[in-house]
Structures are given as structure tokens and as C-alpha cells.
C-alpha positions as CSV (number, residue, x, y, z in Angstrom):
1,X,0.0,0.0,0.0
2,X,1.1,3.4,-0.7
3,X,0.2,7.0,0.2
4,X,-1.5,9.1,-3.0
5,X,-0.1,12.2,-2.4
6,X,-1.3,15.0,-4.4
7,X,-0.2,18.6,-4.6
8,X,-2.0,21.3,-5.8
9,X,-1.3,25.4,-6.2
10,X,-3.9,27.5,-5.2
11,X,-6.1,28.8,-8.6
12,X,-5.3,32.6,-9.5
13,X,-5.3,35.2,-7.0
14,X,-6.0,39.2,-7.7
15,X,-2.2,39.3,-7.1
16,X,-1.5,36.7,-9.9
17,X,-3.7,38.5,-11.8
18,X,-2.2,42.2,-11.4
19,X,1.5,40.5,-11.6
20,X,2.5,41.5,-8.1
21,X,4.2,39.6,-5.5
22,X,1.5,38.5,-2.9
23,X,3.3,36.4,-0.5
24,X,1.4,35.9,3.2
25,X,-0.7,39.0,2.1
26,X,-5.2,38.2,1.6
27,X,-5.1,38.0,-2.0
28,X,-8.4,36.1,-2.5
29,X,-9.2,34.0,-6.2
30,X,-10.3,35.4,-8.8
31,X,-13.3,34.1,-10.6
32,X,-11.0,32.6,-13.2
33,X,-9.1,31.0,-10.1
34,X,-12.6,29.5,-8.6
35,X,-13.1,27.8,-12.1
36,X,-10.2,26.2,-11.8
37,X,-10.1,25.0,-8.4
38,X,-13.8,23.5,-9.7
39,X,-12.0,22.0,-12.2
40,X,-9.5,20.3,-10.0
41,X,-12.3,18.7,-7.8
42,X,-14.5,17.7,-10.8
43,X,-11.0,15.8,-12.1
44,X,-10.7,14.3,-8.7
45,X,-14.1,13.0,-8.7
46,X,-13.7,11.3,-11.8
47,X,-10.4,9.8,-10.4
48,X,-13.4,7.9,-8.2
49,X,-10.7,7.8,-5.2
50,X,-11.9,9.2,-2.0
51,X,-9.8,11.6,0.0
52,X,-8.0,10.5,3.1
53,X,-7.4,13.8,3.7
54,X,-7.4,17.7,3.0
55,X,-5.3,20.1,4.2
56,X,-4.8,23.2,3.2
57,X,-2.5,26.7,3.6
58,X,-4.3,28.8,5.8
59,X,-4.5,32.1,3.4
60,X,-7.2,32.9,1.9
61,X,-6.7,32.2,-1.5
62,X,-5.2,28.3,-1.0
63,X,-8.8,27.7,1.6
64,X,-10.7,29.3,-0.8
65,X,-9.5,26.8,-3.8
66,X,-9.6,23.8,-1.5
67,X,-13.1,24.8,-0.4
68,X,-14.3,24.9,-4.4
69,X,-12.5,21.9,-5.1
70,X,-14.2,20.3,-2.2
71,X,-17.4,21.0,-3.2
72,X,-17.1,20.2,-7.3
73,X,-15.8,16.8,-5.8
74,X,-19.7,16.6,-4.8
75,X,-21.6,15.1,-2.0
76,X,-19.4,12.3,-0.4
77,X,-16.8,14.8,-0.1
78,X,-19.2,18.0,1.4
79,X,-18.1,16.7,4.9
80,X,-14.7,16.2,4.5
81,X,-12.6,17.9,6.9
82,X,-10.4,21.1,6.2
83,X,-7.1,21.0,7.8
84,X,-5.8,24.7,7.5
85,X,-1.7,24.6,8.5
86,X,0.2,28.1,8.3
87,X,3.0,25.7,7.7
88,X,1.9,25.2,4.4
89,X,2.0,28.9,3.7
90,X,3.7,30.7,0.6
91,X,7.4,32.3,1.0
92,X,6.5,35.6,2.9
93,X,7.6,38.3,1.1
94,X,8.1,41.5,3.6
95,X,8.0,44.4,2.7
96,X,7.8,43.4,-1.0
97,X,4.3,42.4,-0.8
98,X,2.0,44.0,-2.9
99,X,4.5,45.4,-5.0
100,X,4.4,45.0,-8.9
101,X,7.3,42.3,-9.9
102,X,7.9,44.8,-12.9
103,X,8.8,47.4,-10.0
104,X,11.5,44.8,-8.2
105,X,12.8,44.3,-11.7
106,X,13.8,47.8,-12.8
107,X,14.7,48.9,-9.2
108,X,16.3,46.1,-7.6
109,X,18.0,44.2,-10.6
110,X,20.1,42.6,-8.6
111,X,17.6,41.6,-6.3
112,X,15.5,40.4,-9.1
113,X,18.2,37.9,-10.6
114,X,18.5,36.6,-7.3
115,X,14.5,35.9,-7.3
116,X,14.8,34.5,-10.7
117,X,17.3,32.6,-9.7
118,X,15.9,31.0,-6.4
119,X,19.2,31.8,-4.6
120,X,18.3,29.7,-1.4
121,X,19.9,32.4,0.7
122,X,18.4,35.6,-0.5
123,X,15.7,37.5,1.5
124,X,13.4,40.2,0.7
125,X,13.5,42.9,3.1
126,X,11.3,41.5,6.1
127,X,10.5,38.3,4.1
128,X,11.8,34.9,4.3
129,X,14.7,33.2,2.4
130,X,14.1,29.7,0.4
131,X,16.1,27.8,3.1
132,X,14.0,28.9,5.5
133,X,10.9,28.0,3.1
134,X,12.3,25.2,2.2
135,X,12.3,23.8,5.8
136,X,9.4,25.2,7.2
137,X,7.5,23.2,4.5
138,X,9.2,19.9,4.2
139,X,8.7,19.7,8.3
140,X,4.8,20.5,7.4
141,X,4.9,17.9,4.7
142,X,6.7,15.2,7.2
143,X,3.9,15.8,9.3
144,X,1.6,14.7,7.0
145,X,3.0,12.1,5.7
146,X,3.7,10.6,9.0
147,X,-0.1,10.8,9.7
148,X,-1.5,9.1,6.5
149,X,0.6,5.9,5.6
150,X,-1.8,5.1,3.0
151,X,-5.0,7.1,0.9
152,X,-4.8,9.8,-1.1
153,X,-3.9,13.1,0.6
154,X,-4.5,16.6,-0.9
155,X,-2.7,19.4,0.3
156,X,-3.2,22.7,-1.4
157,X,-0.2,25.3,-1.4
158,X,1.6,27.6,-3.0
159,X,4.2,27.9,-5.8
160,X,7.1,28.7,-4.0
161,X,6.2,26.2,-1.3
162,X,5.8,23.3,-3.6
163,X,8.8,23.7,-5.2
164,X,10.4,23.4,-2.1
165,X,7.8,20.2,-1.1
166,X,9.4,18.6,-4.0
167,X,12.4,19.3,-3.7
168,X,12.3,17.7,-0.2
169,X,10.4,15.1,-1.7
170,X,12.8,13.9,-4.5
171,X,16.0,14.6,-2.7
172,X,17.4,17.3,-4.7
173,X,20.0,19.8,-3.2
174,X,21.6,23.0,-4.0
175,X,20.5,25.5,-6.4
176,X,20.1,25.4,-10.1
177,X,17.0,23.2,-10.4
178,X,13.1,24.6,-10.1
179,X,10.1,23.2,-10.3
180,X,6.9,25.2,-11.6
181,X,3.7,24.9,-9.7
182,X,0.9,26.5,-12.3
183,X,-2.2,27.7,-10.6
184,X,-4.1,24.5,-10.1
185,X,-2.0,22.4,-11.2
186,X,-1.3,19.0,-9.6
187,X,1.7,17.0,-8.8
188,X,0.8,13.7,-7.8
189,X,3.3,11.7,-6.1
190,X,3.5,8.0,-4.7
191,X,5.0,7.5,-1.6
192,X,5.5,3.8,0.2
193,X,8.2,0.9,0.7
194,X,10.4,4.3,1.5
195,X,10.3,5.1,-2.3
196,X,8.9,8.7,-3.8
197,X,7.7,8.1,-6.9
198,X,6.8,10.9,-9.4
199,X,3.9,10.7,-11.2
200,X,3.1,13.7,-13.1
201,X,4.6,17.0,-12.2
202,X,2.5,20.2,-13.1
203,X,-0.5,18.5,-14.7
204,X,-2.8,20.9,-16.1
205,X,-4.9,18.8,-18.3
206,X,-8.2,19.7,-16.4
207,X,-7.7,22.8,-17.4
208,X,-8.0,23.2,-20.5
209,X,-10.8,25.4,-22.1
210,X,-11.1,26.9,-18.2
């Protein structure tokens, strides 16, 4: 037996939408973002697995996609419990949140290649560094994991914060390789006989005409 373990992004916030970082700021969905999140459930649901568990970032825009996706999973899955961990949250951002990422570019270059680059020990002002991300998540994900040997387990996040879940995840180390979380995508992963196994990274399939 193994543990289904599926990782989904949040659907697109207003800060998505206007191009701005957003970080641990209330950036709710945006209707397009609600579609999606429907879309992930109504996926799900088709799967015809039942959910273990949910969990779920506790910002606004991660609960609001896991609530959606909960409820276009339909009736059997009304009642499932949220789990809402601020463990799970998205890279905070400091003093950068809210702030256009055209406006980092042209006035912090530097600070911008560092971004691009996922340097694991650059902060923002105020804000977090990818190390620290990076094990605030994977000791969130541990938990989990160590809770639900076997089922399948959603957890909805962030993108920042599941690159860093996989990362953990997969064993890789270092800088120089990034994963890319879409909004609502999901990276389903196998876990069990102390093997990960990938099974699709960013699938957005049930997205498509959304």
C-alpha cells in the first residue's frame, strides 16, 4: 500500500492577476481562479478515489481553492474535513508584498536575478529566504505524511512552497533546479516501501478550455 499524495497550487489570486508579488498578504481567487479550483475537484471526482485527507495553507486564496475543489468533488466529499496549516503557507515576502514584480525588476536588478534565480539564501527585506521555506515546509509535509501511511492526501499550497515540497520530496539539493507549480495544477506523487515516486509534475490537463 502506498500514500496518493497529491499537490495542488492555489487557482489565481487578484495578485496573480495584477503580476505583483503576494506572498502571506489576503489576496483572494479570482473568478477565473474558482473555475479552476472546480475543475481540480470535478477531475478528482472522476479519479473515483476518495480523500484521506485535505489540508490546506491557511491564506485565503489556497482555503478558498480547497473549499471549491471540495465541493465540485460533490456530496461524499461535502463533509470532509479542512485541515488549515500556516505551515503550508507561501514564502512571505516582507516588505515586497503588494509590490508589482515589474517594479523589483527595474529597481532592484540585482535583487530580481537573485528571485529568478531561487538563490536559497536571498531574502526580501522583512521576508523569508528559500532555506528557510524550504524547511518550514518539508517539516509540514513530514507531518503529514507521517499521519496518512496510506490514501490519497490533498494538500493545497503555493508555488514557492511546492517547489520546495518537491524538492524535499525527491531529494534534490543546492540551487540550479526549479520546479513550476501553475495555478491548479497537480503533482501527484506515490510515496511507500520508503520510495517517492513521481507521477506527473504540473499536470494541467483539467484545465484546459477553463
Amino acid at each position: 500500500m502506498s500514500l496518493d499524495l497529491l499537490l495542488v497550487r492555489h487557482g489565481e489570486s487578484e495578485g496573480n492577476a495584477a503580476g505583483a508579488f503576494t506572498g502571506h498578504g489576503p489576496s483572494p481567487i479570482t473568478a477565473r481562479g474558482r473555475r479552476q479550483a472546480e475543475a481540480v475537484g470535478r477531475c478528482l471526482a472522476a479519479e473515483g478515489t476518495a480523500l484521506a485527507a485535505l489540508y490546506s495553507s491557511d491564506l485565503p486564496r489556497a482555503v478558498q481553492t480547497a473549499e471549491a475543489l471540495r465541493e465540485a468533488m460533490g456530496a461524499a466529499h461535502v463533509g470532509t474535513p479542512l485541515r488549515l496549516r500556516a505551515d503550508l503557507r507561501e514564502r512571505a515576502m516582507g516588505a515586497w508584498e503588494g509590490v508589482a514584480f515589474t517594479e523589483i525588476q527595474s529597481r532592484h536588478p540585482e535583487d530580481w536575478q537573485r528571485l529568478v534565480a531561487r538563490a536559497l539564501d536571498h531574502s526580501p527585506p522583512g521576508g523569508e529566504s528559500h532555506r528557510a521555506v524550504g524547511r518550514r515546509v518539508a517539516a509540514a509535509l513530514s507531518a503529514v505524511c507521517a499521519e496518512h501511511a496510506t490514501g490519497r492526501v490533498v494538500v493545497v499550497s503555493h508555488g514557492v512552497a511546492i517547489h520546495h515540497m518537491l524538492r524535499h520530496l525527491l531529494g534534490v539539493e543546492g540551487e540550479g533546479v526549479s520546479f513550476t507549480a501553475d495555478n491548479c495544477s497537480v503533482q501527484r506523487l506515490s510515496l511507500g516501501d520508503g520510495r517517492v515516486r513521481a507521477v506527473a509534475l504540473n499536470d494541467t490537463r483539467h484545465l484546459l478550455g477553463v
